[in-house]
Biopython code that builds the backbone (N, CA, C, O; Angstrom):
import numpy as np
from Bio.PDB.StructureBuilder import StructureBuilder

atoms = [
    (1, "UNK", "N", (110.247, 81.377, 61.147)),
    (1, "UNK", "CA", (110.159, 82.522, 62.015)),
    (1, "UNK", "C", (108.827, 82.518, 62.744)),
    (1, "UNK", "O", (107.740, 82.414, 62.175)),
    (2, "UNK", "N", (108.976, 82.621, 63.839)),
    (2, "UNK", "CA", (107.525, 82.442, 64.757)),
    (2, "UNK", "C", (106.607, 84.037, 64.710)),
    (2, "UNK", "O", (106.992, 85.204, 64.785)),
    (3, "UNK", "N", (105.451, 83.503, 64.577)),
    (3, "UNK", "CA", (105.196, 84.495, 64.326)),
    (3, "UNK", "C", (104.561, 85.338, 65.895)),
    (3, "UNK", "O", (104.037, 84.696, 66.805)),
    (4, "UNK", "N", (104.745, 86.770, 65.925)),
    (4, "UNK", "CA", (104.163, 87.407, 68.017)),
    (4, "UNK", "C", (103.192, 88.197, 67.863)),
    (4, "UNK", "O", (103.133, 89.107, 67.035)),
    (5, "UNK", "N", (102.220, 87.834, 68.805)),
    (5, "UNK", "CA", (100.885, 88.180, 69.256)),
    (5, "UNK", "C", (101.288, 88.984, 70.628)),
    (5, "UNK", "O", (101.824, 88.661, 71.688)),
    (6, "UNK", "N", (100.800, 90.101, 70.115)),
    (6, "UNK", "CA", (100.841, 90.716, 71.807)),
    (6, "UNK", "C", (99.493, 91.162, 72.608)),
    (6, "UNK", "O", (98.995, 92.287, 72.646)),
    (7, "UNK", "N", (99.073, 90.046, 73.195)),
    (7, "UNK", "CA", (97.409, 90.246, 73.914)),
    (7, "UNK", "C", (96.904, 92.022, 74.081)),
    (7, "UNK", "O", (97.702, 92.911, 73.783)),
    (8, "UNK", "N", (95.794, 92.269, 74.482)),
    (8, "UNK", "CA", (95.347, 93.511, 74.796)),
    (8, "UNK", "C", (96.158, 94.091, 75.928)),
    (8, "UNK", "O", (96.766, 95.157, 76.029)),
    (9, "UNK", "N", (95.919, 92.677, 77.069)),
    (9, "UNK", "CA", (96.300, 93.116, 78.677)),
    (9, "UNK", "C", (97.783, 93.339, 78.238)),
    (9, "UNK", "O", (98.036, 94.494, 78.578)),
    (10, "UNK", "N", (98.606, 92.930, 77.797)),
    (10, "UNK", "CA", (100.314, 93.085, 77.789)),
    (10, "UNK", "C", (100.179, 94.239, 77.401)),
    (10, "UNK", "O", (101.022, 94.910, 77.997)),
    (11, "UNK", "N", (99.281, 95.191, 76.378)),
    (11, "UNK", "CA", (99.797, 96.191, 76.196)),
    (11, "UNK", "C", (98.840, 97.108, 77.254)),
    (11, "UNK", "O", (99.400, 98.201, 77.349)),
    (12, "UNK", "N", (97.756, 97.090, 77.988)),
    (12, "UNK", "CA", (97.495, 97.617, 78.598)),
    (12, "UNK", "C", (98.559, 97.721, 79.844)),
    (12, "UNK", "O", (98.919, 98.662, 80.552)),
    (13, "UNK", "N", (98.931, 96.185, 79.786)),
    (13, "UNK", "CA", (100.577, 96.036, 81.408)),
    (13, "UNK", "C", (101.543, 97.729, 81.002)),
    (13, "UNK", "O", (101.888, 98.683, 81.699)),
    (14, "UNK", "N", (101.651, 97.461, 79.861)),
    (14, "UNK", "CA", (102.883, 98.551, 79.540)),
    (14, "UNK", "C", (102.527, 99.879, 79.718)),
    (14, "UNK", "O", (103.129, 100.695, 80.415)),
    (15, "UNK", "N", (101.357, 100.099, 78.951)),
    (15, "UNK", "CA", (100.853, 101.530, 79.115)),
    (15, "UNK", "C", (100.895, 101.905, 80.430)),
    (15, "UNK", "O", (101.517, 102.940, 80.668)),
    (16, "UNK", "N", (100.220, 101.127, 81.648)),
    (16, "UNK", "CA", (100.361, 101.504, 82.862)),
    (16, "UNK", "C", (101.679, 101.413, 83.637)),
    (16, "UNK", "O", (101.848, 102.237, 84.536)),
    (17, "UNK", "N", (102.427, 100.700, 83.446)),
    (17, "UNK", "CA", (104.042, 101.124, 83.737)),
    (17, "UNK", "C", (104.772, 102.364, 83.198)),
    (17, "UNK", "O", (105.592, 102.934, 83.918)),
    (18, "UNK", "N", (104.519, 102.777, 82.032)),
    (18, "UNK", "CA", (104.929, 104.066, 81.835)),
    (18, "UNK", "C", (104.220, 105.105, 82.159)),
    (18, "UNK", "O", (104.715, 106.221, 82.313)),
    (19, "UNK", "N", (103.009, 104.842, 82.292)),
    (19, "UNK", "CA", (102.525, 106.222, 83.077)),
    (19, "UNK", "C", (103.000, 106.146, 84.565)),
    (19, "UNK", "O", (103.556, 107.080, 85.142)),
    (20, "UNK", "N", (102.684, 104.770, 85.193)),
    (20, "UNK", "CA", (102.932, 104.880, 86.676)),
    (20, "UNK", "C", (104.347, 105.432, 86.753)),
    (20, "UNK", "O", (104.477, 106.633, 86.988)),
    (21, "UNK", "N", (105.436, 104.652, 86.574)),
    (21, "UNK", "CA", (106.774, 104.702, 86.617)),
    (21, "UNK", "C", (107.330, 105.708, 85.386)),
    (21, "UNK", "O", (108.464, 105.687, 84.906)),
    (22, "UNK", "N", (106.462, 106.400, 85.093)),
    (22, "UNK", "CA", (106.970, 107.895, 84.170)),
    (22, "UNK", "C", (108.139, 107.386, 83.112)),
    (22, "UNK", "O", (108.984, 108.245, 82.861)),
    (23, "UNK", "N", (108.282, 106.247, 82.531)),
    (23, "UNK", "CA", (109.280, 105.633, 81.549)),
    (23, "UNK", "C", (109.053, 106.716, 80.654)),
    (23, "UNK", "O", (108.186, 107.587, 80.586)),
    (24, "UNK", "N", (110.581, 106.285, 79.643)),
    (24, "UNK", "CA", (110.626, 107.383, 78.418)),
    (24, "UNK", "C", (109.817, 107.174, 77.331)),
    (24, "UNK", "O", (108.952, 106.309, 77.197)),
    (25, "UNK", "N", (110.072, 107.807, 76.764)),
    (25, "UNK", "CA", (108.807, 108.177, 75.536)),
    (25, "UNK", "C", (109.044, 106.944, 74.807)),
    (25, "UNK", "O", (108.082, 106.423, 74.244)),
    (26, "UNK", "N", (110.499, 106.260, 74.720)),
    (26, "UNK", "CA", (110.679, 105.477, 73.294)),
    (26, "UNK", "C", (110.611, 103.616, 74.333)),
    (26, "UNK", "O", (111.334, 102.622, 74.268)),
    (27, "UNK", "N", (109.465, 103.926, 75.104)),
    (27, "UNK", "CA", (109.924, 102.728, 75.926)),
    (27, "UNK", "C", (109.268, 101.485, 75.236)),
    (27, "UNK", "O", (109.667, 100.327, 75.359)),
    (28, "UNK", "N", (107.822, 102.055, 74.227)),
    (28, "UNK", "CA", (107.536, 100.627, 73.948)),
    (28, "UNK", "C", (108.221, 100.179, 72.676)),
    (28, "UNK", "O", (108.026, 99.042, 72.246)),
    (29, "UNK", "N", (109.162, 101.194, 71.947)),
    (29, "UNK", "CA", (109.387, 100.740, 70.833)),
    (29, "UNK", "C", (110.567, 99.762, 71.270)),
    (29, "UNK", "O", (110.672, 98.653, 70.746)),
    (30, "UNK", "N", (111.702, 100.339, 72.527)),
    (30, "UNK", "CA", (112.525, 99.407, 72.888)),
    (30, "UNK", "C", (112.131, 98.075, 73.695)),
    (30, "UNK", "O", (112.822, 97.156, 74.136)),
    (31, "UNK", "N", (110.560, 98.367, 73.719)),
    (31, "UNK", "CA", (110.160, 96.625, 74.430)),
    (31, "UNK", "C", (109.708, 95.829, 72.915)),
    (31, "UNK", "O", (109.589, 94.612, 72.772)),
    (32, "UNK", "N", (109.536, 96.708, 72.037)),
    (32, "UNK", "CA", (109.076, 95.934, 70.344)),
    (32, "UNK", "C", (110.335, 94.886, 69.987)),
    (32, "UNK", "O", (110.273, 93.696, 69.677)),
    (33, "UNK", "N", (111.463, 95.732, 70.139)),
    (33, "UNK", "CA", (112.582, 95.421, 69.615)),
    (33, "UNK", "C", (113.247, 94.313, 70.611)),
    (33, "UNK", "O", (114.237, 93.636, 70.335)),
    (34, "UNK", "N", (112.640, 94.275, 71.601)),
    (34, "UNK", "CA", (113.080, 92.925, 72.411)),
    (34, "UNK", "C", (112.371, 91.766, 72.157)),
    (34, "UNK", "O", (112.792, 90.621, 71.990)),
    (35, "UNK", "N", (111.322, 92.172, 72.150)),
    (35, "UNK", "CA", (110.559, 90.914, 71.572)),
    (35, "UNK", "C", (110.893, 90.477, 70.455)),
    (35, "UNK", "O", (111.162, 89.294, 70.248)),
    (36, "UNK", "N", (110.917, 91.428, 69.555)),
    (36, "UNK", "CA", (111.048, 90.774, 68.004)),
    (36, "UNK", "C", (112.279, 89.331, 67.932)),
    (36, "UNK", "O", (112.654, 88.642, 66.983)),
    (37, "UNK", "N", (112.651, 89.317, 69.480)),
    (37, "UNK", "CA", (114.053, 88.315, 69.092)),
    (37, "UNK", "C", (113.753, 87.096, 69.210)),
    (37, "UNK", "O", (114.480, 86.144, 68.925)),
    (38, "UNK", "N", (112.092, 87.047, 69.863)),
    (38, "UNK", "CA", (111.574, 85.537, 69.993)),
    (38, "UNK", "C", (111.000, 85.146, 68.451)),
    (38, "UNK", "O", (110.440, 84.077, 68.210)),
    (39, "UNK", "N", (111.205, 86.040, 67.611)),
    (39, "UNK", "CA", (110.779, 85.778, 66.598)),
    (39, "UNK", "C", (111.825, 84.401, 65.823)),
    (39, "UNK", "O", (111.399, 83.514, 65.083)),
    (40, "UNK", "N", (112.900, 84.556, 66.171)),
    (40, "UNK", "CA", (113.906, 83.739, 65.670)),
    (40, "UNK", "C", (114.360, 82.342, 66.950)),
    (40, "UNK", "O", (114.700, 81.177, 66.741)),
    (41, "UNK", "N", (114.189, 83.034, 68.128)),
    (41, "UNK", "CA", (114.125, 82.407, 69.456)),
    (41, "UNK", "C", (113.295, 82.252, 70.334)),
    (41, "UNK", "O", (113.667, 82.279, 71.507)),
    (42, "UNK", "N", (112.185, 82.083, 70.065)),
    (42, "UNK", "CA", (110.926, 81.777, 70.961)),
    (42, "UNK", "C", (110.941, 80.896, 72.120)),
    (42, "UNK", "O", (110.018, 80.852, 72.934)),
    (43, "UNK", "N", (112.404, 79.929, 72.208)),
    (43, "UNK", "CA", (112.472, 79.460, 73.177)),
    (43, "UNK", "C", (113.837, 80.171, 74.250)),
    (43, "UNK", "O", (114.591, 79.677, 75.088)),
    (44, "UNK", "N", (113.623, 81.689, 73.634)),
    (44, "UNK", "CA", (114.820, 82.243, 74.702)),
    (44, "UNK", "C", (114.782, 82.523, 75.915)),
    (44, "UNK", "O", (115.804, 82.725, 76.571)),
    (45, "UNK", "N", (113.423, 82.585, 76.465)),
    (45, "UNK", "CA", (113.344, 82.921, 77.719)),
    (45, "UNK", "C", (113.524, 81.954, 78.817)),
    (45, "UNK", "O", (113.870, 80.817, 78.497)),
    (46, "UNK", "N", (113.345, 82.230, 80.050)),
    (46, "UNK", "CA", (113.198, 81.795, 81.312)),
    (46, "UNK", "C", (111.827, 80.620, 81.030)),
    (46, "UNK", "O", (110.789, 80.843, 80.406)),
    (47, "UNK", "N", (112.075, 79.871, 81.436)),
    (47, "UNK", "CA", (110.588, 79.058, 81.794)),
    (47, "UNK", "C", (110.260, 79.040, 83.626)),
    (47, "UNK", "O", (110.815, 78.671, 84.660)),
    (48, "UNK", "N", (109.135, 79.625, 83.229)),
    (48, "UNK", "CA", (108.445, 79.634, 84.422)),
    (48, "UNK", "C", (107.604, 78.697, 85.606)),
    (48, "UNK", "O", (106.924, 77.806, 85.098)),
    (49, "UNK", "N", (107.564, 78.761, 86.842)),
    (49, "UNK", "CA", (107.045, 77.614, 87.615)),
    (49, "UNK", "C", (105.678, 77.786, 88.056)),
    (49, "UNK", "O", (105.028, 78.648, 87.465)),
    (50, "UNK", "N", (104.967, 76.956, 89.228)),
    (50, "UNK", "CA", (104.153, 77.180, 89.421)),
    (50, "UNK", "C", (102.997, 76.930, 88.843)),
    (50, "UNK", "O", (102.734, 75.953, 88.142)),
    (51, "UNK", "N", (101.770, 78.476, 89.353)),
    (51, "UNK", "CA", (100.788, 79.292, 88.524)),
    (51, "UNK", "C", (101.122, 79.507, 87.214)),
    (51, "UNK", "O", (100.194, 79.561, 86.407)),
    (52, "UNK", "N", (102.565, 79.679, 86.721)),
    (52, "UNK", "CA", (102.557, 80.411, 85.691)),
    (52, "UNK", "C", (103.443, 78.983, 84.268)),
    (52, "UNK", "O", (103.874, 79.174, 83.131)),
    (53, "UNK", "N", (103.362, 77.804, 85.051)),
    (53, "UNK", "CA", (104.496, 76.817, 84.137)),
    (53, "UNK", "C", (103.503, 76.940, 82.794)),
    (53, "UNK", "O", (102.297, 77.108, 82.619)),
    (54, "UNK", "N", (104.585, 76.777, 82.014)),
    (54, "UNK", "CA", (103.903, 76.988, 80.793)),
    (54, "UNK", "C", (104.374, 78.042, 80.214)),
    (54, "UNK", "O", (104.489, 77.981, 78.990)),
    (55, "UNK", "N", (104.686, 79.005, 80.750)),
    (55, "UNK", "CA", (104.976, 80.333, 80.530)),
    (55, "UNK", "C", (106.550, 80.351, 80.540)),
    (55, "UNK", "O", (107.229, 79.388, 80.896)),
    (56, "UNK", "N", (107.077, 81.616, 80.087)),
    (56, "UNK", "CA", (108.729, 81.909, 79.773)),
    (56, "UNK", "C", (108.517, 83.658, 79.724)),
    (56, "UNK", "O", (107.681, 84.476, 79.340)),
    (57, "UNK", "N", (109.795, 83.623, 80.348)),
    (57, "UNK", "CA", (110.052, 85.111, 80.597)),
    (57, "UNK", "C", (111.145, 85.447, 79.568)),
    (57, "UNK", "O", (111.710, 84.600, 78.876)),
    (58, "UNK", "N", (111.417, 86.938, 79.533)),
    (58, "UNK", "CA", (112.368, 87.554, 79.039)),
    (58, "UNK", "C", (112.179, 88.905, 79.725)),
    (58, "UNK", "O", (111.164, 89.435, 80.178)),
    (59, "UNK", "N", (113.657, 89.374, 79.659)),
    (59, "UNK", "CA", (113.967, 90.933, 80.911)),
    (59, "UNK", "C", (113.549, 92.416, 79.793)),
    (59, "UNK", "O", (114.251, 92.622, 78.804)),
    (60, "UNK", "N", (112.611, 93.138, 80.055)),
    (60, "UNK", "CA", (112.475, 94.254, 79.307)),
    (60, "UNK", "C", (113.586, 95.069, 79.020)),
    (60, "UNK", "O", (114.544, 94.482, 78.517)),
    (61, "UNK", "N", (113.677, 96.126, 79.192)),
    (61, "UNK", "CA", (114.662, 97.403, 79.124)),
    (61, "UNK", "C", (115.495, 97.352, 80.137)),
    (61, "UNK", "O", (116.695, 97.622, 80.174)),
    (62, "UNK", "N", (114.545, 96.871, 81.225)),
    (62, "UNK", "CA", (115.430, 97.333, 82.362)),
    (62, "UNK", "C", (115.503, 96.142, 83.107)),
    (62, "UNK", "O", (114.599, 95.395, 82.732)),
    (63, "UNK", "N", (116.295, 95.554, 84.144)),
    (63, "UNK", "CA", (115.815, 94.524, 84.237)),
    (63, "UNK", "C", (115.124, 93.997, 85.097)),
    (63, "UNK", "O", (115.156, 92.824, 85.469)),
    (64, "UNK", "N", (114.185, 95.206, 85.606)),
    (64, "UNK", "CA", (113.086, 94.779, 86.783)),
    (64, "UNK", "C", (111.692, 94.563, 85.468)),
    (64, "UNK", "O", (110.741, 93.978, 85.988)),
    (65, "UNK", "N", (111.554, 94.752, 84.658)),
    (65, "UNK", "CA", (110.423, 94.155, 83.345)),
    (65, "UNK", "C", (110.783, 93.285, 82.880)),
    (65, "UNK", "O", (111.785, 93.091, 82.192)),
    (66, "UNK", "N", (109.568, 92.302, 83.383)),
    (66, "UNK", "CA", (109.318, 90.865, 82.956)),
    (66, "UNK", "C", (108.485, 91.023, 81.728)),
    (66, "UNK", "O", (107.366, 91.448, 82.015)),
    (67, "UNK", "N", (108.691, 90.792, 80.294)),
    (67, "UNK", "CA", (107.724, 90.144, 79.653)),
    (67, "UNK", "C", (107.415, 88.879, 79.620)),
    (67, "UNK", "O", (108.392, 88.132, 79.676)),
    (68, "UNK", "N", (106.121, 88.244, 79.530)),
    (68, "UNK", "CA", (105.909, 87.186, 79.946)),
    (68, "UNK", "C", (105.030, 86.694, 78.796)),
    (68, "UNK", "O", (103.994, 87.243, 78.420)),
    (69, "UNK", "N", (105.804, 85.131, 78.080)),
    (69, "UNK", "CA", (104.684, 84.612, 76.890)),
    (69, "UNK", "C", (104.789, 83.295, 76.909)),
    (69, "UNK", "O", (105.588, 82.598, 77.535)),
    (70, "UNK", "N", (103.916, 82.985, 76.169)),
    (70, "UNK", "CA", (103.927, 81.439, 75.866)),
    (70, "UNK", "C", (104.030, 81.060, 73.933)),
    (70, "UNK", "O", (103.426, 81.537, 72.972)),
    (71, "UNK", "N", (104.844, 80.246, 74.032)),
    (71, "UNK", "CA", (105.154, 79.690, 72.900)),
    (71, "UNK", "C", (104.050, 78.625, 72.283)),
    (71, "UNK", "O", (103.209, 78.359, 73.141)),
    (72, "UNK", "N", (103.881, 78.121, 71.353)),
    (72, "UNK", "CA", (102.953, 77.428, 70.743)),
    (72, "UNK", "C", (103.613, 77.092, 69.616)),
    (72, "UNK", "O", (103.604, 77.878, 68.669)),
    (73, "UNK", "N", (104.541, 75.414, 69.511)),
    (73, "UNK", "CA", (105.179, 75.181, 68.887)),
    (73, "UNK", "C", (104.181, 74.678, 67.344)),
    (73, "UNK", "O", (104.593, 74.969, 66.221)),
    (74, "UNK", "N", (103.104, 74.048, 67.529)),
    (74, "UNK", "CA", (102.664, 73.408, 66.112)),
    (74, "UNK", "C", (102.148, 74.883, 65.637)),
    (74, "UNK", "O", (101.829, 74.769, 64.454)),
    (75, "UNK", "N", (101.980, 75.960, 65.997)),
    (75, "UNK", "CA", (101.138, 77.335, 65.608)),
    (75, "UNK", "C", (102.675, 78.207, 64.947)),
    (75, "UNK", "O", (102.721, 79.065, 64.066)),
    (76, "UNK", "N", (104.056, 77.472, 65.923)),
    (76, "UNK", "CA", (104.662, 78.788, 65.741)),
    (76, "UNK", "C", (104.715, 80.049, 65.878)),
    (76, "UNK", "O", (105.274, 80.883, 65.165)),
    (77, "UNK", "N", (103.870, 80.222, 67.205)),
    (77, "UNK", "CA", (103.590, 81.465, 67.434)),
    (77, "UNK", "C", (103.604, 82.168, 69.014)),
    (77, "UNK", "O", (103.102, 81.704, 70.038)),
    (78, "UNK", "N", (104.075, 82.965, 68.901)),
    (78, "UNK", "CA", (104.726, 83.430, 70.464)),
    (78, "UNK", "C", (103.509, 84.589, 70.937)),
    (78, "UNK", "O", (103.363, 85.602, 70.255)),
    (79, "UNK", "N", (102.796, 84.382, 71.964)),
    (79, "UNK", "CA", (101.694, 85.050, 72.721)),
    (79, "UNK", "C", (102.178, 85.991, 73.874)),
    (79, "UNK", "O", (102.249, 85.424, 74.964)),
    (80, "UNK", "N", (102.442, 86.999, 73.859)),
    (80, "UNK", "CA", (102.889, 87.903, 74.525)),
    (80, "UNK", "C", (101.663, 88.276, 75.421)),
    (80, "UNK", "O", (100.833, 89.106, 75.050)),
    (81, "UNK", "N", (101.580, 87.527, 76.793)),
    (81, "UNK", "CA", (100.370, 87.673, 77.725)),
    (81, "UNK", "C", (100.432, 88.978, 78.724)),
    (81, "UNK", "O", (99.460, 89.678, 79.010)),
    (82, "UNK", "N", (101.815, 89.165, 79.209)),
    (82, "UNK", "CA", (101.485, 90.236, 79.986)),
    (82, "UNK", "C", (103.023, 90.897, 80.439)),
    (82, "UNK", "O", (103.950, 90.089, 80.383)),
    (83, "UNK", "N", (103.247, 91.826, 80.733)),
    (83, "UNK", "CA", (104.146, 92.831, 81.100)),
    (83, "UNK", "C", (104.159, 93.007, 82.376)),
    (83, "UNK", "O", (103.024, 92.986, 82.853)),
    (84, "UNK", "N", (105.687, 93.313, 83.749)),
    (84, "UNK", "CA", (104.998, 93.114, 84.830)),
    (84, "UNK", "C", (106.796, 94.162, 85.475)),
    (84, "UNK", "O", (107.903, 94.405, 84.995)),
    (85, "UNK", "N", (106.341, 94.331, 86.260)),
    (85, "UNK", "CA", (107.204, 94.905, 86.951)),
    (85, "UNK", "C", (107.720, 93.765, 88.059)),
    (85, "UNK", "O", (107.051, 93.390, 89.022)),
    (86, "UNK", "N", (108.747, 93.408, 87.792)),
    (86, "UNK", "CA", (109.261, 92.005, 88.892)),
    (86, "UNK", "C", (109.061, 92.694, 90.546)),
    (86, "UNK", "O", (108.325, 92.054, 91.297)),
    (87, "UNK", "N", (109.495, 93.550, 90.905)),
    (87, "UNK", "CA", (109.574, 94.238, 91.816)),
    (87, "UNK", "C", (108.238, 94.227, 92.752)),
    (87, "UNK", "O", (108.223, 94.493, 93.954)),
    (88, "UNK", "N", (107.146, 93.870, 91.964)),
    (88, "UNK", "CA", (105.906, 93.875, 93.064)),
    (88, "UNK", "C", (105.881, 92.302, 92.970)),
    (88, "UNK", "O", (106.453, 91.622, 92.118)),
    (89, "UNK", "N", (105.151, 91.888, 93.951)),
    (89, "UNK", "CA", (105.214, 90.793, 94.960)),
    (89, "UNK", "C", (104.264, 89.734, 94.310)),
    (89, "UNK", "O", (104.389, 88.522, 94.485)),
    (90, "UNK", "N", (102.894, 90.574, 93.219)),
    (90, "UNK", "CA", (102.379, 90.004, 92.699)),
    (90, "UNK", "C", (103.531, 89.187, 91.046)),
    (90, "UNK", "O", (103.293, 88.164, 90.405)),
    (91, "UNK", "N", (104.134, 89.708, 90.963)),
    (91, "UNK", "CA", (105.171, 89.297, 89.602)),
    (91, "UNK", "C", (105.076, 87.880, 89.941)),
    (91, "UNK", "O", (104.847, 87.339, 91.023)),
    (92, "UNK", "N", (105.341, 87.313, 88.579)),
    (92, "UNK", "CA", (104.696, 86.266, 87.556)),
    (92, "UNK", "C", (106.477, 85.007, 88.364)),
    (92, "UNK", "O", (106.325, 83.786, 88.400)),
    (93, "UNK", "N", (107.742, 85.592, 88.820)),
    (93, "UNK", "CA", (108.214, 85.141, 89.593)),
    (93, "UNK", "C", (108.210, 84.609, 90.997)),
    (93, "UNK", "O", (109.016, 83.801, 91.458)),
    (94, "UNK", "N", (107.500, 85.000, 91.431)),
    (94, "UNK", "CA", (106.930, 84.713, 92.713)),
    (94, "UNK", "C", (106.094, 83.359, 92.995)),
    (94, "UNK", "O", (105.173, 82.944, 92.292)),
    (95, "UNK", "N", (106.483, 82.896, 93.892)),
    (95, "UNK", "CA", (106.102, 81.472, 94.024)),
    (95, "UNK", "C", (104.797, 81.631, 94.396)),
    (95, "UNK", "O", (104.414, 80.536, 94.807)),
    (96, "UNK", "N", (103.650, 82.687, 94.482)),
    (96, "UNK", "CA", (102.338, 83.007, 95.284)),
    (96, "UNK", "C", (100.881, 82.737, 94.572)),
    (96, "UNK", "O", (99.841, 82.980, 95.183)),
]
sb = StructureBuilder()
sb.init_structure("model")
sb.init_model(0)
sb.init_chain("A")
sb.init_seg("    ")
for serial, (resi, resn, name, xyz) in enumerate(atoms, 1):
    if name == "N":
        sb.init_residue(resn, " ", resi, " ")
    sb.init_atom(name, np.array(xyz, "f"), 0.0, 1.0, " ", f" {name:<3s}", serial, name[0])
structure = sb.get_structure()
């Protein structure tokens, strides 16, 4: 079972999406519970191009939230770097 690190900034990403975008109260426990699935599947996400190769996505709650991590197979351990709203131009999808 891999074990997940969720950086400072990912949870600072979130905090400021629910204040900006007024999300519900139970929003980070339902972003806990998404993650927890890389625990068994760390290689479930999207792999990412670019700026960001290296990296793998998975869709939050909704599916404009990108969480965004990197795996670390000899560590076994999944790094939860940052939280993003796909919808702005800066998102971790974007070829920029």
């Amino acid at each position: 079972m891999a074990r997940i690190v969720v950086a400072p900034f990912a949870r600072d990403d979130l905090r400021d999406l629910i204040e900006i975008l007024k999300l519900p109260k139970n929003t980070r426990s339902r972003v806990r519970e998404l993650i927890r699935i890389l625990e068994t599947a760390p290689e479930a996400g999207a792999p990412l191009e670019g700026r960001w190769k290296g990296f793998r996505f998975i869709l939050g709650p909704w599916p404009w939230m990108l969480i965004i991590y990197a795996y670390d197979h000899d560590a076994d351990q999944v790094s939860v770097v940052t939280i993003q709203d796909a919808r702005r131009a800066q998102a971790a999808t974007t070829s920029r």
